[in-house]
DSSP file (Angstrom, degrees, kcal/mol; ACC not computed):
  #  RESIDUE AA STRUCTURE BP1 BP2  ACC     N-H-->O    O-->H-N    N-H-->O    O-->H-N    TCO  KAPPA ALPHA  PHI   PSI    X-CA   Y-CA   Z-CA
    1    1 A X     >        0   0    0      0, 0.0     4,-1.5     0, 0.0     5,-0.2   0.000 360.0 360.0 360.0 -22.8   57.8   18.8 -112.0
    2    2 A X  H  >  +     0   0    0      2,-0.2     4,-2.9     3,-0.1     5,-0.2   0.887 360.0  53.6 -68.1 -45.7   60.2   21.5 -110.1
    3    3 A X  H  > S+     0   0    0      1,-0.3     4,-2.6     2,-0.2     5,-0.2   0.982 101.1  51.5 -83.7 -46.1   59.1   24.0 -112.4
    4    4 A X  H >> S+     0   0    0      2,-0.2     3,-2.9     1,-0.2     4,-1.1   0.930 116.0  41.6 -13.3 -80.6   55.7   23.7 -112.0
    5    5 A X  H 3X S+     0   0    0     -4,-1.5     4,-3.0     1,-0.4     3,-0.5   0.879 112.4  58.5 -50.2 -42.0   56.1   24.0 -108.0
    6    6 A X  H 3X S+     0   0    0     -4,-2.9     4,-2.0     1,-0.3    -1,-0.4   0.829 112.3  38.3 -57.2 -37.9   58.5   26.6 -108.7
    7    7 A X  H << S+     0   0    0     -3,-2.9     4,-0.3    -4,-2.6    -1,-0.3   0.645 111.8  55.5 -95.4 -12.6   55.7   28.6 -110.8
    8    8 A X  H  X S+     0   0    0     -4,-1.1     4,-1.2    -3,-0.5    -2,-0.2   0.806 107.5  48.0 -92.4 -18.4   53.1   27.9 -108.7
    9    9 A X  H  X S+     0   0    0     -4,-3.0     4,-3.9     2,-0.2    -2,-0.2   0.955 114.5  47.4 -45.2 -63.7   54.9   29.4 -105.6
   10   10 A X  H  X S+     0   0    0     -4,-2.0     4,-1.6    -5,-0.2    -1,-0.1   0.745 112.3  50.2 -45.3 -23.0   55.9   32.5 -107.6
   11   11 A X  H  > S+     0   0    0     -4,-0.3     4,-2.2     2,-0.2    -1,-0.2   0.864 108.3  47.6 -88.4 -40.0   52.5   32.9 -108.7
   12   12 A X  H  X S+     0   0    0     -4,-1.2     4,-2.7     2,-0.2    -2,-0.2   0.940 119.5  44.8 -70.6 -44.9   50.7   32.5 -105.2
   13   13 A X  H  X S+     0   0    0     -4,-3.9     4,-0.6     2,-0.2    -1,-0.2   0.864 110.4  51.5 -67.7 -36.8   53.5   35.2 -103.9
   14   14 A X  H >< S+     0   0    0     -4,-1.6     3,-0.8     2,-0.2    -2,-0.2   0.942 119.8  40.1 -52.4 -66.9   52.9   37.6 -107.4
   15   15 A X  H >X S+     0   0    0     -4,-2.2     4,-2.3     1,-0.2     3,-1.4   0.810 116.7  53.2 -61.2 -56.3   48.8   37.4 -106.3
   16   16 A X  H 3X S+     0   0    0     -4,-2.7     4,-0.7     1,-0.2    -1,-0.2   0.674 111.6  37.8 -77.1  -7.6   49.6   37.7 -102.6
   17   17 A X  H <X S+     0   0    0     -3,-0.8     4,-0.6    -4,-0.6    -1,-0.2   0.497 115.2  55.5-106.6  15.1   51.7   40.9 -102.6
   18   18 A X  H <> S+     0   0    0     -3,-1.4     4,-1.7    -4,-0.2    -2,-0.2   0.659 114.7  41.6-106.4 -32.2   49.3   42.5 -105.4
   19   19 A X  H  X S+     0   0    0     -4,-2.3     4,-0.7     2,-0.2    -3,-0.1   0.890 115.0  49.0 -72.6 -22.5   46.2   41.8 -102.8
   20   20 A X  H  < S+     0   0    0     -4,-0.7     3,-0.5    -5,-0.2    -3,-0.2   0.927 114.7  47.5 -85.8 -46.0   48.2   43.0  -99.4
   21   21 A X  H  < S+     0   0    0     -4,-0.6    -3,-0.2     1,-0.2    -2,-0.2   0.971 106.8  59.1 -56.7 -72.6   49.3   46.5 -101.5
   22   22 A X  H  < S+     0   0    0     -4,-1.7     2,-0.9     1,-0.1    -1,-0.2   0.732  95.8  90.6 -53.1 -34.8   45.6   46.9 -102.6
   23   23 A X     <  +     0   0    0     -4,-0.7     2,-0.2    -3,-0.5    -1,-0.1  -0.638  46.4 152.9-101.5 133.8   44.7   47.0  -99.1
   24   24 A X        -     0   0    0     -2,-0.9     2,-0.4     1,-0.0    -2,-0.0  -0.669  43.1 -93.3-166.4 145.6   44.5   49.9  -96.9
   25   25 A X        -     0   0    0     -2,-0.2     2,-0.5     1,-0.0    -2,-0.0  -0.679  35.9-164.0 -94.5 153.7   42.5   50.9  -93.5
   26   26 A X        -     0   0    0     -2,-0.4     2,-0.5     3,-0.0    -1,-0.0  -0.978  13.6-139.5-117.9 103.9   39.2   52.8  -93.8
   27   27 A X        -     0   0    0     -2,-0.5     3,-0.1     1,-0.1    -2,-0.0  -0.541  13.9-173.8 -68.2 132.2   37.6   54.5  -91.3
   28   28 A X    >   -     0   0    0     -2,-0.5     3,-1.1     1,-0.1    -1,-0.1   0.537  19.5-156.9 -91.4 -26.7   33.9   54.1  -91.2
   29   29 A X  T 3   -     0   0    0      1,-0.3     3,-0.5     2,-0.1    -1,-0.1  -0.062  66.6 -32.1  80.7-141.8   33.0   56.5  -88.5
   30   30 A X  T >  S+     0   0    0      1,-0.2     3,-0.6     2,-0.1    -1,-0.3  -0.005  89.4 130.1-101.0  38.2   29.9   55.7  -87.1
   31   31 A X  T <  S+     0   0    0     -3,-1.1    -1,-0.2     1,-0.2    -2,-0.1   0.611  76.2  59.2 -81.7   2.9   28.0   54.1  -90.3
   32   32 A X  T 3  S+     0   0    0     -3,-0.5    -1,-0.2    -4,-0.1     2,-0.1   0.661  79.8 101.1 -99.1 -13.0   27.1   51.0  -87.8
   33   33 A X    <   -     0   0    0     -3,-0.6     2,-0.6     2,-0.0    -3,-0.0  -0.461  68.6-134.7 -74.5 156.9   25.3   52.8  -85.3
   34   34 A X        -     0   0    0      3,-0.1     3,-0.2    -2,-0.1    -2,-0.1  -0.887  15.9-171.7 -67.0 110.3   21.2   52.7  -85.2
   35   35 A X  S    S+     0   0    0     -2,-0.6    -1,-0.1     1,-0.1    -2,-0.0   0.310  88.6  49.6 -81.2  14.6   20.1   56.1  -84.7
   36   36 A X  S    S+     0   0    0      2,-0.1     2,-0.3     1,-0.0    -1,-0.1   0.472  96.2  74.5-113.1  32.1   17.1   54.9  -84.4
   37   37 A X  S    S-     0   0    0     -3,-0.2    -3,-0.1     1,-0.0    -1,-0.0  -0.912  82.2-112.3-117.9 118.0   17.7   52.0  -81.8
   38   38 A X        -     0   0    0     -2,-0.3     3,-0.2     1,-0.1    -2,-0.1  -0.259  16.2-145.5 -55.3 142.7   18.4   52.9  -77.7
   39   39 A X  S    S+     0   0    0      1,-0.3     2,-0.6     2,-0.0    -1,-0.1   0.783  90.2  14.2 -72.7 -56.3   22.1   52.2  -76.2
   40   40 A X  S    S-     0   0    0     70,-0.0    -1,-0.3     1,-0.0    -2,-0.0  -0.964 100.2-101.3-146.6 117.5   20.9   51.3  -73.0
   41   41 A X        -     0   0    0     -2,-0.6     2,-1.3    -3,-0.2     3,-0.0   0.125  22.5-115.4 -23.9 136.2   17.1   50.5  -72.2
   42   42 A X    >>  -     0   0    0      1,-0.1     4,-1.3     2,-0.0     3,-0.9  -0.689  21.5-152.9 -97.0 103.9   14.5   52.5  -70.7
   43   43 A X  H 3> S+     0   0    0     -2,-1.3     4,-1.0     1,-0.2    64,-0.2   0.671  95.2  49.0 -43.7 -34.6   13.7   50.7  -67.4
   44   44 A X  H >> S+     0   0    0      2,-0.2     4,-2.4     1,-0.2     3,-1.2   0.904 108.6  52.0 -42.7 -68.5   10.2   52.1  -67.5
   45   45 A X  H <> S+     0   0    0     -3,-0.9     4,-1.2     1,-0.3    -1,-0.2   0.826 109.8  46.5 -18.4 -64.6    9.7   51.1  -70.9
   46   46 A X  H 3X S+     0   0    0     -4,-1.3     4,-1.1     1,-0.2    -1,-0.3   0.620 113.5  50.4 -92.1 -14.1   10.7   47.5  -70.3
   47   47 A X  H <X S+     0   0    0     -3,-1.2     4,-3.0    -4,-1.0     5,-0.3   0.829 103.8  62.0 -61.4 -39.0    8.3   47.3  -66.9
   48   48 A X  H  X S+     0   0    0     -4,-2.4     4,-0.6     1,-0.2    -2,-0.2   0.753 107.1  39.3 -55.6 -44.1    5.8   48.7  -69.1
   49   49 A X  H  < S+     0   0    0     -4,-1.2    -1,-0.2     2,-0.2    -2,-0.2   0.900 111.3  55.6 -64.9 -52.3    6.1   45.3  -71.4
   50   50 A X  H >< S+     0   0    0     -4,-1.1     3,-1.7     1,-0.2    -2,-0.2   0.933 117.4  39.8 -50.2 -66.3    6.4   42.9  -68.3
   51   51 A X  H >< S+     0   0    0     -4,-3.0     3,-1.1     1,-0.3    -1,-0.2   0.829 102.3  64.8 -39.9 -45.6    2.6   44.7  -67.1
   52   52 A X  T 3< S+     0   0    0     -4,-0.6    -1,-0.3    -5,-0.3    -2,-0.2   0.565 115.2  28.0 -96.7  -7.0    1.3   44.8  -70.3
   53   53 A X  T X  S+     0   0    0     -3,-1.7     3,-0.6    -4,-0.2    -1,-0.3  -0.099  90.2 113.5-114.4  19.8    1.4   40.2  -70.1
   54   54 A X  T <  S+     0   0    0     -3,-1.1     3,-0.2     1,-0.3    -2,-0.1   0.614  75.4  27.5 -62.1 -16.3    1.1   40.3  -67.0
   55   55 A X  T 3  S+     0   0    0     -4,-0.1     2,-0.6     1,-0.1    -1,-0.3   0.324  98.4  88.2-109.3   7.6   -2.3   38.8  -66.6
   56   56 A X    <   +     0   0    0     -3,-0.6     2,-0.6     9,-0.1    -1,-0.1  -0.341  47.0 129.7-122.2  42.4   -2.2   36.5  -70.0
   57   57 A X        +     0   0    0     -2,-0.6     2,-0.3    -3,-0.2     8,-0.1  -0.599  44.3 100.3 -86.4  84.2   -0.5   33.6  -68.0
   58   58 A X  S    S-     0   0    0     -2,-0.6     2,-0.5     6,-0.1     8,-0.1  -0.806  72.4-123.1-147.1 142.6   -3.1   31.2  -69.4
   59   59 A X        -     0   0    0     -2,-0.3    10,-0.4     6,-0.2     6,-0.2  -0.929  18.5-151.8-117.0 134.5   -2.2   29.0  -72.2
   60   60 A X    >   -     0   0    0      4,-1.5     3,-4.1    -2,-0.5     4,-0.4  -0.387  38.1 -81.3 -98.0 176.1   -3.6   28.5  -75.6
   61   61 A X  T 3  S+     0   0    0      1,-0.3     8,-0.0     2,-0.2     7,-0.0   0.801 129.3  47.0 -20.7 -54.5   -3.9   25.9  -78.1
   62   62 A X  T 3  S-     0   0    0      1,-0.1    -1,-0.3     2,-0.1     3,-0.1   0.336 120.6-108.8 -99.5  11.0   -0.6   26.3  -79.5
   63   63 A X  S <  S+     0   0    0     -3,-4.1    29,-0.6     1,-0.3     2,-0.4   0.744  72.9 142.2  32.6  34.2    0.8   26.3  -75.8
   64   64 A X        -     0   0    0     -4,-0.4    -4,-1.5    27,-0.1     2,-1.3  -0.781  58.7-126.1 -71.7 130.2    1.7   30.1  -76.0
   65   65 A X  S    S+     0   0    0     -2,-0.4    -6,-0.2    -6,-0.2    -9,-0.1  -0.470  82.1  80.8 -92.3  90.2    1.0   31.7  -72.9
   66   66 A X  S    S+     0   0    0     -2,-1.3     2,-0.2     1,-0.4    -1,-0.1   0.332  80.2  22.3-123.9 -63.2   -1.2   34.3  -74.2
   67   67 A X  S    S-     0   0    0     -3,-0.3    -1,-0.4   -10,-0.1     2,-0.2  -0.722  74.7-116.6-117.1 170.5   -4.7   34.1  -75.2
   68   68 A X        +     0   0    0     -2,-0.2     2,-0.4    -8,-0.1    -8,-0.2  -0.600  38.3 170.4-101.4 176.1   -7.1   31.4  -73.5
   69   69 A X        -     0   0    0    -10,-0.4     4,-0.1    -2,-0.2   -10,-0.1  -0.967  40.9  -0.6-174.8 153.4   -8.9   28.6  -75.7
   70   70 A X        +     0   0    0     -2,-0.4    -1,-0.1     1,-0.2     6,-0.0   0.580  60.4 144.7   0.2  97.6  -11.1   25.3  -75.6
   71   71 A X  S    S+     0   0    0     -3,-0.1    -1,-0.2     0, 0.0    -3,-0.0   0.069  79.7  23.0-113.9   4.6  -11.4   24.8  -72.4
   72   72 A X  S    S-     0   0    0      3,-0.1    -2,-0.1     0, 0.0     0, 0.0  -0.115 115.2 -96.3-157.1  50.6  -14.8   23.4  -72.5
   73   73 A X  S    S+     0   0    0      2,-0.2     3,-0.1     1,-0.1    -3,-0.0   0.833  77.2 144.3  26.9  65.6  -14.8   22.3  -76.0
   74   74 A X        +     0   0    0      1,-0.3     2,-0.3     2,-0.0    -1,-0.1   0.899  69.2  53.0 -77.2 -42.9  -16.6   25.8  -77.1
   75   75 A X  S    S-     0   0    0      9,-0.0    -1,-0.3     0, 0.0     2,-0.3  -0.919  76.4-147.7-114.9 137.7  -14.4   25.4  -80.3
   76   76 A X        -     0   0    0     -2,-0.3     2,-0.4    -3,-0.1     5,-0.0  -0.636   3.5-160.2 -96.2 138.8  -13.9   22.8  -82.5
   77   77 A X        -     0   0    0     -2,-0.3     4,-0.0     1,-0.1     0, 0.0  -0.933   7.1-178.9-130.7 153.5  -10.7   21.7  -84.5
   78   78 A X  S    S+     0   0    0     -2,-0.4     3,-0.2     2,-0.0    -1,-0.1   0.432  81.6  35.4-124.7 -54.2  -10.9   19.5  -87.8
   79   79 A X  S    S+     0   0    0      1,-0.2     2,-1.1     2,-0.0    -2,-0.1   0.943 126.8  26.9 -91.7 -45.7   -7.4   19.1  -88.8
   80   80 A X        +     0   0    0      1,-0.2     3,-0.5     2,-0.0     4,-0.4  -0.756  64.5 163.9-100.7 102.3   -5.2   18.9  -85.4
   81   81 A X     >  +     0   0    0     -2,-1.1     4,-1.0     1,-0.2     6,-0.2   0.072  41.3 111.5-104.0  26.9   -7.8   17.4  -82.9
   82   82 A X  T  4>S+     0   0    0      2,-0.1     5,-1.6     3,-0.1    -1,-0.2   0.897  82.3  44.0 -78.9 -23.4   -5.0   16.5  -80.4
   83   83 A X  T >45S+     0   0    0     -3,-0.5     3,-8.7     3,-0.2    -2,-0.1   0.932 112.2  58.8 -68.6 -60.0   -6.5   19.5  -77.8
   84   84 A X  T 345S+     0   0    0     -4,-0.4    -2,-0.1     1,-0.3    -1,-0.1   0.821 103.2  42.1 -42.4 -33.2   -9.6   18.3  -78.6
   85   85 A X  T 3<5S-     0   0    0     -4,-1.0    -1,-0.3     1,-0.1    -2,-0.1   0.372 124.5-101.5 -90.2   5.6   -9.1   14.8  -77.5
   86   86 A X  T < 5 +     0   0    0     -3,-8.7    -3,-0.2     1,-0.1    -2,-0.1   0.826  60.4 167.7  93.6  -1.9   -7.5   16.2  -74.6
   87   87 A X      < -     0   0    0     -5,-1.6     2,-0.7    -6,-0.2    -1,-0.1  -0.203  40.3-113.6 -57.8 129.5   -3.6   15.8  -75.3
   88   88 A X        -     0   0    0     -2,-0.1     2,-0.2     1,-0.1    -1,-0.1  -0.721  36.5-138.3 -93.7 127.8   -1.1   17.5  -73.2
   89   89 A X        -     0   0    0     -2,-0.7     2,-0.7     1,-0.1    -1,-0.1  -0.291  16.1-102.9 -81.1 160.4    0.3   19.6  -75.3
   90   90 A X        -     0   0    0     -2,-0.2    -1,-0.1     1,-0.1    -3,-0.0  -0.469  40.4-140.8 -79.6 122.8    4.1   20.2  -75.4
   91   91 A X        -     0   0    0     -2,-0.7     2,-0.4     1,-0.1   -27,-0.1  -0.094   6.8-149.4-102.1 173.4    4.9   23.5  -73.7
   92   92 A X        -     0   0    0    -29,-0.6   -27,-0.1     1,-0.1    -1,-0.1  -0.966  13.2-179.4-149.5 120.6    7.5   26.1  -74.8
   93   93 A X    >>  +     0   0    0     -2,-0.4     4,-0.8     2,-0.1     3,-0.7   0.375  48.3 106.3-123.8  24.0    9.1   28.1  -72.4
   94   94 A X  H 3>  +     0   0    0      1,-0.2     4,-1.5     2,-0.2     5,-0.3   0.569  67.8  64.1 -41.4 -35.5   11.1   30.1  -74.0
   95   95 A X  H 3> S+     0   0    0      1,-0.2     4,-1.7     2,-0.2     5,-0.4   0.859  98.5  55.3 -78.2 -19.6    9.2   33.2  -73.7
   96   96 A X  H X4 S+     0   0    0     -3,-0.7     3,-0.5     1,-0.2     6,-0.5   0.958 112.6  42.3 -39.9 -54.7    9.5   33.4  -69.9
   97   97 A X  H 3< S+     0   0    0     -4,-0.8     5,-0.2     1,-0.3    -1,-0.2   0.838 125.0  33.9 -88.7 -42.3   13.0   33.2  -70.0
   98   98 A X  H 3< S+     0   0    0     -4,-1.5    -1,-0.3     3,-0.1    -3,-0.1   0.831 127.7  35.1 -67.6 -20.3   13.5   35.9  -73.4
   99   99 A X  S <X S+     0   0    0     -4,-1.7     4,-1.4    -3,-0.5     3,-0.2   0.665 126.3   5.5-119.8-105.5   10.6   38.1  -72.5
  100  100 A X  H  > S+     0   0    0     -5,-0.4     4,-1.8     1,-0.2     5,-0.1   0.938 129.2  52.8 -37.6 -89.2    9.2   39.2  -68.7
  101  101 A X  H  > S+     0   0    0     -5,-0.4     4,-4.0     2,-0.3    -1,-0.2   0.757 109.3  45.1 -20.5 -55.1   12.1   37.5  -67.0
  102  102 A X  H  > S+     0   0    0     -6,-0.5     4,-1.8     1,-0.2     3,-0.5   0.928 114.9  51.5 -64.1 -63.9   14.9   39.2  -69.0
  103  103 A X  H  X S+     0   0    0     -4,-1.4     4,-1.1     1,-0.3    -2,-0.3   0.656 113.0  42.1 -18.6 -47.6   13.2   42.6  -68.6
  104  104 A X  H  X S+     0   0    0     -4,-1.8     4,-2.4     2,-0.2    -1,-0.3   0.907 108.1  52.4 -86.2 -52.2   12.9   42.4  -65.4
  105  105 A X  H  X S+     0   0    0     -4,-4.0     4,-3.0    -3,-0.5    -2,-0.2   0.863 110.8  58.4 -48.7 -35.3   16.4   40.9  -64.6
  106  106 A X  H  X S+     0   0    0     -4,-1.8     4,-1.2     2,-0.2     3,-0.4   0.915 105.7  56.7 -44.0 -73.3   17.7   44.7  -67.3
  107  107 A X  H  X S+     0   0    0     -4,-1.1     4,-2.4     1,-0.3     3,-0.5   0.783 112.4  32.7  -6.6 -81.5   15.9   46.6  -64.6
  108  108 A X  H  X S+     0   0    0     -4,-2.4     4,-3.3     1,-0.3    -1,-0.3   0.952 116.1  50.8 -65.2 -44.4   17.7   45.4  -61.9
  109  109 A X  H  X S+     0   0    0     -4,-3.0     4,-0.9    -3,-0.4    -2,-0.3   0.882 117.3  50.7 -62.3 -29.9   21.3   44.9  -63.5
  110  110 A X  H  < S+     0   0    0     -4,-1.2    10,-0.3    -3,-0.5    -1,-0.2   0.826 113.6  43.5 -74.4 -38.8   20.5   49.0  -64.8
  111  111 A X  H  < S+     0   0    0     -4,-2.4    -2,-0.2    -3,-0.2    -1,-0.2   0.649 115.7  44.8 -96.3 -24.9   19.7   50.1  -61.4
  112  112 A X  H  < S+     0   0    0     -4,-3.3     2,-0.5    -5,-0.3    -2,-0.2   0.668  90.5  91.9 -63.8 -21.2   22.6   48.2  -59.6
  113  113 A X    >X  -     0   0    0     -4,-0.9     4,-1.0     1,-0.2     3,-0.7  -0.613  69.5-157.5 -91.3 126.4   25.0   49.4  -62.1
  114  114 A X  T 34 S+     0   0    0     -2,-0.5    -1,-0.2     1,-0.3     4,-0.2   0.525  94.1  60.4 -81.5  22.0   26.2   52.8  -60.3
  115  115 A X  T 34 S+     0   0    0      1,-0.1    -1,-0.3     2,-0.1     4,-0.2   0.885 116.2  25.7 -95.5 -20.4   27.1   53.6  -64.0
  116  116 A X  T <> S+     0   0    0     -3,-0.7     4,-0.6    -7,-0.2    -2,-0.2   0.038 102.2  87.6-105.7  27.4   23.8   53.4  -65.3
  117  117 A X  H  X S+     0   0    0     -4,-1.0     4,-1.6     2,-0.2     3,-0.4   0.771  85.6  52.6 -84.2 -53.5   21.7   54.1  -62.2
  118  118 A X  H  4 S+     0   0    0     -5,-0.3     4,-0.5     1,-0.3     3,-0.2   0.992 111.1  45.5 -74.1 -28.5   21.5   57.5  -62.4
  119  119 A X  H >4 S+     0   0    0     -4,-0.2     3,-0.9     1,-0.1    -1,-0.3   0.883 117.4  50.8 -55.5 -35.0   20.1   57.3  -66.3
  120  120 A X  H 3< S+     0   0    0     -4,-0.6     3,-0.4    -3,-0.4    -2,-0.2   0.705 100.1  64.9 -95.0 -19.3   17.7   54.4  -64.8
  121  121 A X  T >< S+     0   0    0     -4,-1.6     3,-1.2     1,-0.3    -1,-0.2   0.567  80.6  78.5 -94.8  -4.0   16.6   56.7  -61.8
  122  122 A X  T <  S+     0   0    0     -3,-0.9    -1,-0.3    -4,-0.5    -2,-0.1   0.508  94.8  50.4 -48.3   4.6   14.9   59.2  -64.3
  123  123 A X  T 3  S-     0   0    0      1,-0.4    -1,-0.2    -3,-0.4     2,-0.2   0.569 131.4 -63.9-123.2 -11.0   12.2   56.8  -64.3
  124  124 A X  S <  S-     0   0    0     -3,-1.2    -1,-0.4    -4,-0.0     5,-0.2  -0.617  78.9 -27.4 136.7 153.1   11.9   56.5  -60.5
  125  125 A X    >>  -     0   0    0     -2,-0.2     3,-1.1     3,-0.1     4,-0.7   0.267  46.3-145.2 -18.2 107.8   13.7   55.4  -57.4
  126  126 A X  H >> S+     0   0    0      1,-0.3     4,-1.4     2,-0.2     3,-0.8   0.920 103.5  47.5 -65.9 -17.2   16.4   52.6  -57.8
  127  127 A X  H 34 S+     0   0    0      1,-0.2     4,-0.4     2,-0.2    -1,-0.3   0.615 117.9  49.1 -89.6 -19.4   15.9   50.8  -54.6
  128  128 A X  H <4 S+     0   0    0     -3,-1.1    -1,-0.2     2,-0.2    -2,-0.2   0.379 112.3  46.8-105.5   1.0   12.0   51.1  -55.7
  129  129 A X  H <X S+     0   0    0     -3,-0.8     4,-1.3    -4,-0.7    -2,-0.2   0.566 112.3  50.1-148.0 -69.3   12.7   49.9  -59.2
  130  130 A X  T >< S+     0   0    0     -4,-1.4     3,-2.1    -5,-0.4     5,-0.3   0.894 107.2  51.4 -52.0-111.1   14.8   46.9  -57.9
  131  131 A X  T >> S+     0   0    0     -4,-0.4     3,-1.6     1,-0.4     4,-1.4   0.486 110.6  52.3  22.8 -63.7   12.4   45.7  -55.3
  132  132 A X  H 3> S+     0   0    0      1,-0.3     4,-1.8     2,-0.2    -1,-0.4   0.880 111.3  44.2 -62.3 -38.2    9.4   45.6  -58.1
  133  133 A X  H << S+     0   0    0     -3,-2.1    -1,-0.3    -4,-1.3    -2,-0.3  -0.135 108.3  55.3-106.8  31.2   11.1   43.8  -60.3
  134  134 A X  H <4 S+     0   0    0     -3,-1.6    -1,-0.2    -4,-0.1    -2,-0.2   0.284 113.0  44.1-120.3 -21.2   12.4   41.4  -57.8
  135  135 A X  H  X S+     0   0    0     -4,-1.4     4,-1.5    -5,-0.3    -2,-0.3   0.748 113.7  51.1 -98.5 -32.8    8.6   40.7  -56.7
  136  136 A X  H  X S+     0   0    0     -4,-1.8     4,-1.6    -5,-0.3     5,-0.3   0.914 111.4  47.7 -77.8 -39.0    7.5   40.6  -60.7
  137  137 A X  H  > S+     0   0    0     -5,-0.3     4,-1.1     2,-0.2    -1,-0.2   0.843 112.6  50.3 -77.1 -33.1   10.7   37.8  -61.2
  138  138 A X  H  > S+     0   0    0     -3,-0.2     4,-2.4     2,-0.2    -1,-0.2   0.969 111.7  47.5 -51.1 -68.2    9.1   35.9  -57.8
  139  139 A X  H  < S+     0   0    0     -4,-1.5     4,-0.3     1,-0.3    -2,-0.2   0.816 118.8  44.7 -43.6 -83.1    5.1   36.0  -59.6
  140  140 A X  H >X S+     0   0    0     -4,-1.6     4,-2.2     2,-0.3     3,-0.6   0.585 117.1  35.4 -72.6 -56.5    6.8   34.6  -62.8
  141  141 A X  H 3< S+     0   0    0     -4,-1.1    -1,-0.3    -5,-0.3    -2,-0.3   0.998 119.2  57.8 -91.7 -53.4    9.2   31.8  -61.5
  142  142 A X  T 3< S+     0   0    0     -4,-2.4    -2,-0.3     2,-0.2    -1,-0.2   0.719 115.8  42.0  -5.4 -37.7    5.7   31.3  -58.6
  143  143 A X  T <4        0   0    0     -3,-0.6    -2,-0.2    -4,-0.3    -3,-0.1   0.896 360.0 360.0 -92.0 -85.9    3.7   30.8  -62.2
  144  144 A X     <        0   0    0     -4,-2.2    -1,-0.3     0, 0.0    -2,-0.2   0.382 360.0 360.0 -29.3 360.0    6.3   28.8  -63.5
């Protein structure tokens, strides 16, 4: 029984000092960056998204707030008749909080940050920048 333990020690130490010599550091350089993916958002850009659902707070069938739908039972459903009949459906609000909302909070954390305020003020004032997307973040939790 000794020898055993005795050989399975030796053996685990033979295996561990043949995998710890095999290994060696590697530089990688820069094979993990995106070039085609942004470092730091373009505040414009990401107002540009906020605007562009800005009027589509209305909720549809599937309680997405996007597009509108049987409100006056124009359309008919066959398999899942719970909107028909009038069911409150169970809301998801996930997208505020992942979509407009974050956007809007990047803006401002980009335009407060004096290291990235002067990259964020190509796009326009920061104190004007801030301030819109401090009235958009009002509308939105106002909606909410």
């Amino acid at each position: 029984m000794k020898l055993t333990i005795k050989y399975k020690v030796l053996l685990s130490f033979v295996a561990l000092s043949l995998f710890g010599a095999g290994c060696k550091k590697v530089d990688f350089g820069d094979i993990n960056t995106d070039p085609n993916r942004t470092t730091a958002p373009i505040t414009s850009a990401l107002l540009t998204n906020v605007l562009a659902g800005f009027g589509n707070n209305t909720w549809d069938q599937g309680g997405v707030r996007t597009v509108t739908g049987l409100y006056c039972q124009y359309f008919t459903e066959t398999q899942y008749t719970e909107y028909s009949r009038y069911s409150d459906p169970k809301r998801n609000w996930d997208g505020f909080y992942a979509g407009a909302l974050y956007d809007l909070q990047n803006i401002i954390n980009y335009n407060s940050d004096p290291a990235t305020a002067e990259k964020a003020a190509e796009n326009g004032s920061n104190a004007n920048q801030i301030a819109l997307a401090r009235i958009m973040k009002a509308y939105d939790f106002w909606w909410l």
